[in-house]
C-alpha positions in Angstrom: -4.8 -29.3 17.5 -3.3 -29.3 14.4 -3.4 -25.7 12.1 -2.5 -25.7 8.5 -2.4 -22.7 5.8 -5.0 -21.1 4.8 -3.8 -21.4 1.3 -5.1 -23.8 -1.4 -2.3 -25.6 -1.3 -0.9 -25.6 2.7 2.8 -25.2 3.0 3.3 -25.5 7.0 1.8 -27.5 9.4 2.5 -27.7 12.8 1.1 -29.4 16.2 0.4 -26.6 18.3 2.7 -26.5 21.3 1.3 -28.2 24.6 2.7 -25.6 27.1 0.8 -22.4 25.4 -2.2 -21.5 26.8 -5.5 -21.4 25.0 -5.7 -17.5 26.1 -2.3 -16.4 24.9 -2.2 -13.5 22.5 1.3 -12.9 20.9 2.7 -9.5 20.0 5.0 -9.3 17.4 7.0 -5.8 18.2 10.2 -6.8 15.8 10.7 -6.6 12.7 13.9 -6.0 10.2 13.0 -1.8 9.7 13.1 1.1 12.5 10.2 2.1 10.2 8.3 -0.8 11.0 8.2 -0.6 14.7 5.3 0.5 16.8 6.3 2.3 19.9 6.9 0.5 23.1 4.3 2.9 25.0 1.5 1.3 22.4 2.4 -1.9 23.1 2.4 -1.5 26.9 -1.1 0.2 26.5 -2.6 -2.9 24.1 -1.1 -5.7 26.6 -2.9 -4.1 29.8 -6.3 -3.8 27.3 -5.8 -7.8 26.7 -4.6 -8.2 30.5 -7.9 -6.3 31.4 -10.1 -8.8 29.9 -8.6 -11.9 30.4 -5.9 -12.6 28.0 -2.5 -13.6 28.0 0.7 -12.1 26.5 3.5 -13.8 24.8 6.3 -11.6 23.5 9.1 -12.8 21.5 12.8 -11.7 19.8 15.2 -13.0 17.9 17.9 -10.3 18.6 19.6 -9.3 21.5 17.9 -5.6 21.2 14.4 -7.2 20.5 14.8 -9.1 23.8 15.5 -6.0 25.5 12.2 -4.1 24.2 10.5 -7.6 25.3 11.8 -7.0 28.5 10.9 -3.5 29.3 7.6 -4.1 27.7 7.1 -7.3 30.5 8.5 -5.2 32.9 5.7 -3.0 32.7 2.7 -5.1 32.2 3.4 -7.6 34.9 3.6 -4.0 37.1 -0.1 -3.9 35.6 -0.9 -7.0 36.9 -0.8 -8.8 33.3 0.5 -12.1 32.8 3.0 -11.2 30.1 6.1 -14.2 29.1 8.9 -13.9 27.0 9.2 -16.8 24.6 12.7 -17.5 24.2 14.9 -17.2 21.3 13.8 -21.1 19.2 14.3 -22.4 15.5 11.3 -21.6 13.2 9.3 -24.7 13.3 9.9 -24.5 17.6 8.3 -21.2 17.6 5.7 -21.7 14.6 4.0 -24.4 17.1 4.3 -21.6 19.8 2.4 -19.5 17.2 -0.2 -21.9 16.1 -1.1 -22.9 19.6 -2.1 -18.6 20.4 -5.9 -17.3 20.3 -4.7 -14.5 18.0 -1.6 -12.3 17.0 -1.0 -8.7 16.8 2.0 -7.8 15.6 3.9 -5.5 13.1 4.8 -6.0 9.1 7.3 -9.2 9.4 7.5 -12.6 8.9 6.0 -13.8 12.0 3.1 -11.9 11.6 2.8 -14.0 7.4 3.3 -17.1 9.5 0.1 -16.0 11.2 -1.7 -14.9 8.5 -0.8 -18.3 6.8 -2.3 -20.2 10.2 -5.1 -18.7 9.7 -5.4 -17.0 13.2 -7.1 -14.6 14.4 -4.6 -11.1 13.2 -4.0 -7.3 13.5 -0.9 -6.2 10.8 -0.1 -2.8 12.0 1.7 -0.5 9.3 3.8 2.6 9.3 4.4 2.7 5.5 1.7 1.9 3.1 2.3 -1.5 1.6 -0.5 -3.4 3.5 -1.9 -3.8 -0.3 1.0 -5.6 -1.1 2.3 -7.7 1.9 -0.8 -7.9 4.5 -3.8 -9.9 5.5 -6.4 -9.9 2.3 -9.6 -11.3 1.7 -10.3 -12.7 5.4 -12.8 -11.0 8.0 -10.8 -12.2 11.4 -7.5 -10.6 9.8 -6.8 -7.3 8.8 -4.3 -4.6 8.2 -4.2 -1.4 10.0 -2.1 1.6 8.5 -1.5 5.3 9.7 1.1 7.8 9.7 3.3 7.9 11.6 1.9 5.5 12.8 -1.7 4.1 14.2 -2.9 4.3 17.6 -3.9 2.2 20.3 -7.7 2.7 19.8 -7.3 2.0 16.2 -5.5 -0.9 16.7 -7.7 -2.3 19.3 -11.0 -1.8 17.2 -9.4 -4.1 14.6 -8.3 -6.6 16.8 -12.1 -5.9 18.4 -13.6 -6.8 15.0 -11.3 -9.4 13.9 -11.9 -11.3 17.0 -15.9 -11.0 16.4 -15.7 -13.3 13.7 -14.9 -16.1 14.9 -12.1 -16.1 17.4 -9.4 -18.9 16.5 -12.4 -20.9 15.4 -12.7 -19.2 12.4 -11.2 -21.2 9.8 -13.9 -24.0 10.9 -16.4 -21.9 10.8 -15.6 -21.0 7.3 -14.6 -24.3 5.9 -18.4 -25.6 7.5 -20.3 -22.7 5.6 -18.4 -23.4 2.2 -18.5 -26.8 2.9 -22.6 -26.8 3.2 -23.3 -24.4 0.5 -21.6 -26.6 -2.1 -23.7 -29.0 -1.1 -26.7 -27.2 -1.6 -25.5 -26.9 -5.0 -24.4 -30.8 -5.4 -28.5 -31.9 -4.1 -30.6 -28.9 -5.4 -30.5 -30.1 -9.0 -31.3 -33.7 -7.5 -34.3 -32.3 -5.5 -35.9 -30.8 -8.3 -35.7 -33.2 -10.5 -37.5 -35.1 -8.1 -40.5 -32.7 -7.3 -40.2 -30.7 -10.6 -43.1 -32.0 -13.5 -43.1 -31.4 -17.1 -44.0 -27.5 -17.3 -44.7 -26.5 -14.0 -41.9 -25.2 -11.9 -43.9 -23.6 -9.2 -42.9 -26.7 -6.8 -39.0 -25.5 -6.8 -40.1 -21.9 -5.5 -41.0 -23.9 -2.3 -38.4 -25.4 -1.9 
């Protein structure tokens, strides 16, 4: 499948990769700031949570250090018995269609987690520093922001990811373009209708309607 921005006006598209399963959650543990991270414990203890009920886990890096927290953070899930791969290092558009072809992301304040806002997946921003306001998820029920000092918990974390996934899963976007979609509609035919059932002076027909 194809998945574009969520925006007005889409600025990426991409084919969703073929070699990503439909399962696949991605955790986004890197980002340009110490002060960003979330600790490697909390990300051990979220993968087994989505191991436990049936997901998948893709972690990714794009610096030498980043690949080493992916790998202690694999190490230790796949000693859990969860399916946990490390993506490997690929150009932006290579890993975007990695991205687009996940059930969901979770993943810390950084670009990768805006190119899955912008997808329109299913999404948990987690924040040490309070600027979720200005830089996270907004304005969509299957993505959200979660922010704590020093920094959020597991439980907190998974009870957004919980909720987000509740509305909708990745089929969300659809979901919401159908409802829209309909209720202008409603709006294009009702004037139609009741000029059709409606007589001079008495409107009680269009309260039955």
């Amino acid at each position: 499948p194809e998945w574009t921005s969520t925006r007005l006006k889409p600025w990426l598209r991409v084919t969703a990769h073929d070699q990503v399963l439909a399962n696949t959650v991605a955790l986004i543990h890197g980002t340009s700031r110490a002060d960003k991270t979330w600790p490697e414990a909390h990300w051990v203890s979220l993968g087994q949570r989505l191991g436990q009920r049936g997901f998948q886990i893709a972690l990714m890096h794009g610096t030498d250090e980043e690949a080493q927290v992916a790998s202690r953070i694999q190490s230790q899930l796949q000693a859990s018995q969860v399916q946990a791969t490390i993506w490997p290092r690929h150009d932006l558009m290579t890993l975007a269609s990695r991205l687009a072809a996940c059930c969901g992301v979770i993943g810390v304040d950084g670009g990768v987690s805006h190119i899955a806002v912008a997808f329109g997946l299913p999404h948990v921003q987690i924040y040490n520093v309070d600027t979720a306001w200005r830089t996270g998820p907004q304005g969509a029920a299957h993505q959200c922001s979660i922010y704590a000092q020093p920094t959020p918990s597991v439980d907190a974390v998974w009870q957004a990811w919980t909720a987000c996934m509740e509305f909708g899963g990745r089929y969300v976007g659809t979901m919401g373009g159908t409802m829209n979609m309909m209720g202008n509609l409603g709006g294009f035919l009702s004037p139609i209708i009741l000029a059709k059932v409606v007589s001079p002076g008495n409107w009680a027909p269009s309260f039955c309607i």
